[in-house]
N, C-alpha and C positions, 0 to 999 in steps of 0.2 A: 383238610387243611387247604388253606390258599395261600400263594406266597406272593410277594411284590416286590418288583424288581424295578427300583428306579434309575433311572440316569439321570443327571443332575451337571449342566452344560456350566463353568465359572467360568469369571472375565480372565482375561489370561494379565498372570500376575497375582492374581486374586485367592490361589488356593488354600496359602497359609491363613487368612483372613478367614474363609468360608468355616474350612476345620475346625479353627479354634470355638466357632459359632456352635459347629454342630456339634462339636464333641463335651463344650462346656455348660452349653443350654440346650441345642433344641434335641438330641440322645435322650440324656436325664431326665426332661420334661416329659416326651413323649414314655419314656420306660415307665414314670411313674402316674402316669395317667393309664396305662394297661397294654400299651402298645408292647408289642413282642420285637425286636432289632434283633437280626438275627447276624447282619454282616455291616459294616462298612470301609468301604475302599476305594481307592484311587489305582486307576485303570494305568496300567505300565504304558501304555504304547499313546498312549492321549493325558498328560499331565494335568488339562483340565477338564478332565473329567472326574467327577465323581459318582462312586453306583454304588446302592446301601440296598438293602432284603429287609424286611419285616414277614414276620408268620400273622393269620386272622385263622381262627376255628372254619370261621364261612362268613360269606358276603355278610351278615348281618351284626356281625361281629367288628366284621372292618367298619361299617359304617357307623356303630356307636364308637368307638373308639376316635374316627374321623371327626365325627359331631363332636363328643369330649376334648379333642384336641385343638381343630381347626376353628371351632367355632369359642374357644375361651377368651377372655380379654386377653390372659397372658399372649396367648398368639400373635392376637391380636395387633396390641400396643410394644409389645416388650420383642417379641421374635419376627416376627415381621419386615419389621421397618431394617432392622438389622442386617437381613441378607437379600433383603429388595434390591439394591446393585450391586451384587456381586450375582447373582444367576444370569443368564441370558436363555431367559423362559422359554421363550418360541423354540428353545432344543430340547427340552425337558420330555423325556420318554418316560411313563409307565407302564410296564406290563404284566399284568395279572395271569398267575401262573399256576395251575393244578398239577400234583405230582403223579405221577402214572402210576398203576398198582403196583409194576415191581421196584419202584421209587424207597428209597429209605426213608424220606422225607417224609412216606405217608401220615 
C-alpha cells in the first residue's frame, strides 16, 4: 500500500469556503472515481491549513486513478476553477508514504 499525505495551504479567511468545496464535490467525485480518502482534516495549531490521506494499492494504481480524476472535464471545468483562489499552491506539500512492516497500515 502507499499512502498520501497532503497539505493543502487556504487563503486565510477562506477555510469555510474550501470545506464546503471539498466536502460537497471534490470527496464524492474522487470516491466515486475509485479514489480511497482515508482522512480529512484541519490542523489545530494552523487554521489554514488543510491535510487529507488517500490509500493507492501501488504507484500504478495511484496514477490511473490520477489520470481518471485529474484529467476528466469534470475536473477540469466544474472543480477547478472553484478552488483555484482559495489554495496558495507554492505551499502545497505532498508526500508519499510506505507503511513499515510492523505498520498496521500494511
Amino acid at each position: 500500500m502507499l499512502y498520501e499525505l497532503r497539505f493543502y495551504y487556504i487563503q486565510p479567511g477562506k477555510m469555510a469556503d474550501f470545506l464546503e468545496i471539498m466536502e460537497s464535490l471534490i470527496i464524492p467525485f474522487q470516491l466515486s472515481q475509485g479514489m480511497i480518502v482515508l482522512g480529512s482534516f484541519v490542523d489545530c495549531d494552523d487554521k489554514d491549513c488543510y491535510v487529507w490521506l488517500r490509500r493507492y494499492k501501488d504507484e500504478e494504481d495511484k496514477q490511473q486513478l490520477y489520470d481518471r480524476v485529474y484529467g476528466s472535464d469534470y475536473w477540469k471545468n466544474e472543480i477547478k476553477p472553484k478552488i483555484a483562489n482559495l489554495l496558495i499552491r507554492e505551499k502545497t506539500q505532498v508526500n508519499m508514504l510506505e507503511p513499515t512492516a510492523s505498520s498496521i497500515l500494511q
